[in-house]
N, C-alpha and C positions, 0 to 999 in steps of 0.2 A: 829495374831492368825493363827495357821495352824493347819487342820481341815483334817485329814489320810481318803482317801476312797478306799475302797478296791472293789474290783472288783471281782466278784463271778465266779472261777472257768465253763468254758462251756464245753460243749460236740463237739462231731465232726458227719458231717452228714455220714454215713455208707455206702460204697461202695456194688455194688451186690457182692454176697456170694455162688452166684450160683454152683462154681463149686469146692467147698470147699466139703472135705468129709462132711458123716451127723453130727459127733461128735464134726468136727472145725468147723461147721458150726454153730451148738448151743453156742457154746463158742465164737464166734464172733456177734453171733445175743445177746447174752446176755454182752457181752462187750460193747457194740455200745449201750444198752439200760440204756437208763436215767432213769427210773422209778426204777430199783433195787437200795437196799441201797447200799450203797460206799462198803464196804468190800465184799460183792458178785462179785459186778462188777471189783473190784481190780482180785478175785479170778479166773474169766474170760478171764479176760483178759494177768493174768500171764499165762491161761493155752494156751493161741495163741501164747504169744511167745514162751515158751516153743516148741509149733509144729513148729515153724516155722525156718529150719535148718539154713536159710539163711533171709536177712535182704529184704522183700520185703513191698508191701502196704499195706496187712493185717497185718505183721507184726508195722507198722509205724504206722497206726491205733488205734493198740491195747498200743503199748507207749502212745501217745497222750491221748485217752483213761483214760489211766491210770494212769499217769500225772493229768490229771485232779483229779480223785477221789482221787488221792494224797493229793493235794491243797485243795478238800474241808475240807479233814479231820487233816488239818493244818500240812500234813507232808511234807512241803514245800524241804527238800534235796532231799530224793525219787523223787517229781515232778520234779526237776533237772537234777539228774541222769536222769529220762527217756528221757526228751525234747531233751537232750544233746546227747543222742544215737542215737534219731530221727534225730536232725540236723546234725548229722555227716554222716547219709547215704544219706539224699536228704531234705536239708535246705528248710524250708518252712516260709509262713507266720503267719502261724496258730504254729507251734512248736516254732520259737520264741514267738511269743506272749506268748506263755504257759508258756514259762521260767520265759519270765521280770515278768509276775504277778507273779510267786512265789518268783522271783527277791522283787519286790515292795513291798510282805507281809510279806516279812524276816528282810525288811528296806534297802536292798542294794538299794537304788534308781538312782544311779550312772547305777552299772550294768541293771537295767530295763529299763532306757533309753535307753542303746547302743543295748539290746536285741530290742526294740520297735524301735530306726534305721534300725535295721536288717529287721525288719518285714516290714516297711513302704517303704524299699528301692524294695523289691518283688511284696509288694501289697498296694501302693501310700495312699489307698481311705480305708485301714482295721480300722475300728472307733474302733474296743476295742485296736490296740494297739495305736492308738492316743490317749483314754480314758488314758492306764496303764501311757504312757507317760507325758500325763499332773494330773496327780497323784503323779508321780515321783516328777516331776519338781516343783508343791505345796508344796511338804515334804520337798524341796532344798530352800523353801523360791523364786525361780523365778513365780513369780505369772502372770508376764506377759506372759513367757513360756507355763504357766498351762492355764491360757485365752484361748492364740492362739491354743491351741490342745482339748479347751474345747467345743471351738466355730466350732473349723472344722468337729468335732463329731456332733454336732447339724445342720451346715448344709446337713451331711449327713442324719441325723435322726433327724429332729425337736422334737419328740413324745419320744426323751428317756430322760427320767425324770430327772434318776441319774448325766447325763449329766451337766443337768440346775442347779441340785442344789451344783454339784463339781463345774460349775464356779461362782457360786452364792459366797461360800465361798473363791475361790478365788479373788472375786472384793471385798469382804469384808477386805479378810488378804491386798489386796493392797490400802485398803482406800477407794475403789470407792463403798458409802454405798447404793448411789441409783440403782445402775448397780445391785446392792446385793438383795435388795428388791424385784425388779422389777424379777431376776431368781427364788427369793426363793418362789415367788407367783405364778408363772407360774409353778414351780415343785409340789408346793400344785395341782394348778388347773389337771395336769398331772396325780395323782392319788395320790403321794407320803404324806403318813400322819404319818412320823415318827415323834414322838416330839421335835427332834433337830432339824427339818427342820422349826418349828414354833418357839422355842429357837433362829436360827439363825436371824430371820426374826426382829424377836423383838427386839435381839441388834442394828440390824442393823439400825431400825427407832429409837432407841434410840441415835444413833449416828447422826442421823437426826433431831432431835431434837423433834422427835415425840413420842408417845405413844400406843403401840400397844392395837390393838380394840380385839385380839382375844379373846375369853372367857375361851379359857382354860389355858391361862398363867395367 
């Protein structure tokens, strides 16, 4: 069974604006702000690049940025386009990352890996593109691959839930149903209460020869 987790477009933290006029200044304090919906913030942030004649930080920002709210609103070529413009003037960890997920939610899984190379060869220890990576690597059926990057994220972050429960379905698709169990209860105890994460649980002691206790299955 393989089990597609996608990974929720992020934001980038804002550099000072100080000495930005007052007008790019607003358009970049409202670019860089997560609380507006996607098409404001899109709108924002086309208006920094627009000012900005040549390709500098705030300009790279505001791609990133924008890229994002791209992503969320599934217009995953756009988020391409922009990441791609980013990584052409000063390659980052965080602009690849940005790609391969929209890489990953297009189903190019090939190209998200090598974009999540890119990323991990800059910044060793960046857990969302080890997350996007063994995402990838689950949708290619290497489950072992998906394991090893699922597990690295978790020792970076024990507490991220999505984590547990992507390698949960990956020890399930590779057979190992107890390994399965044992993630998909710990991503319960974590917070996580979507239904397929107790769906998951229950095949999985089904394949154990057990019968699941919960009440709501």
């Amino acid at each position: 069974m393989i089990v597609k987790i996608v990974l929720v477009f992020a934001g980038l933290v804002a550099g000072s604006t100080a000495a930005l006029s007052a007008a790019l200044r607003s358009d970049t304090e409202s670019c860089l702000s997560h609380s507006l919906p996607d098409d404001q913030q899109i709108a924002a942030c086309s208006a920094v690049i627009r000012s900005s004649k040549q390709v500098n930080r705030a300009k790279r920002l505001a791609l990133l940025e924008r890229a994002g709210a791209y992503g969320r609103r599934g217009e995953y070529g756009r988020a391409i386009a922009d990441t791609t413009q980013a990584i052409r003037t000063a390659p980052s960890a965080r602009a690849y990352y940005t790609r391969a997920l929209a890489y990953q939610n297009m189903g190019e899984d090939q190209r998200a890996i090598r974009d999540c190379n890119a990323a991990l060869a800059i910044e060793p220890k960046n857990e969302n593109a080890l997350f996007v990576r063994g995402s990838a690597r689950q949708n290619l059926e290497d489950y072992l691959g998906a394991i090893e990057d699922f597990s690295d994220v978790l020792q970076l972050n024990p507490s991220r839930a999505l984590a547990r429960f992507a390698r949960g379905t990956a020890y399930y698709s590779a057979g190992d149903y107890k390994s399965a169990v044992a993630d998909f209860s710990k991503a319960i105890d974590l917070g996580l209460t979507d239904p397929a994460i107790f769906r998951m649980r229950a095949l999985a002691e089904t394949e154990l020869g057990r019968a699941s206790a919960d009440p709501r299955l």
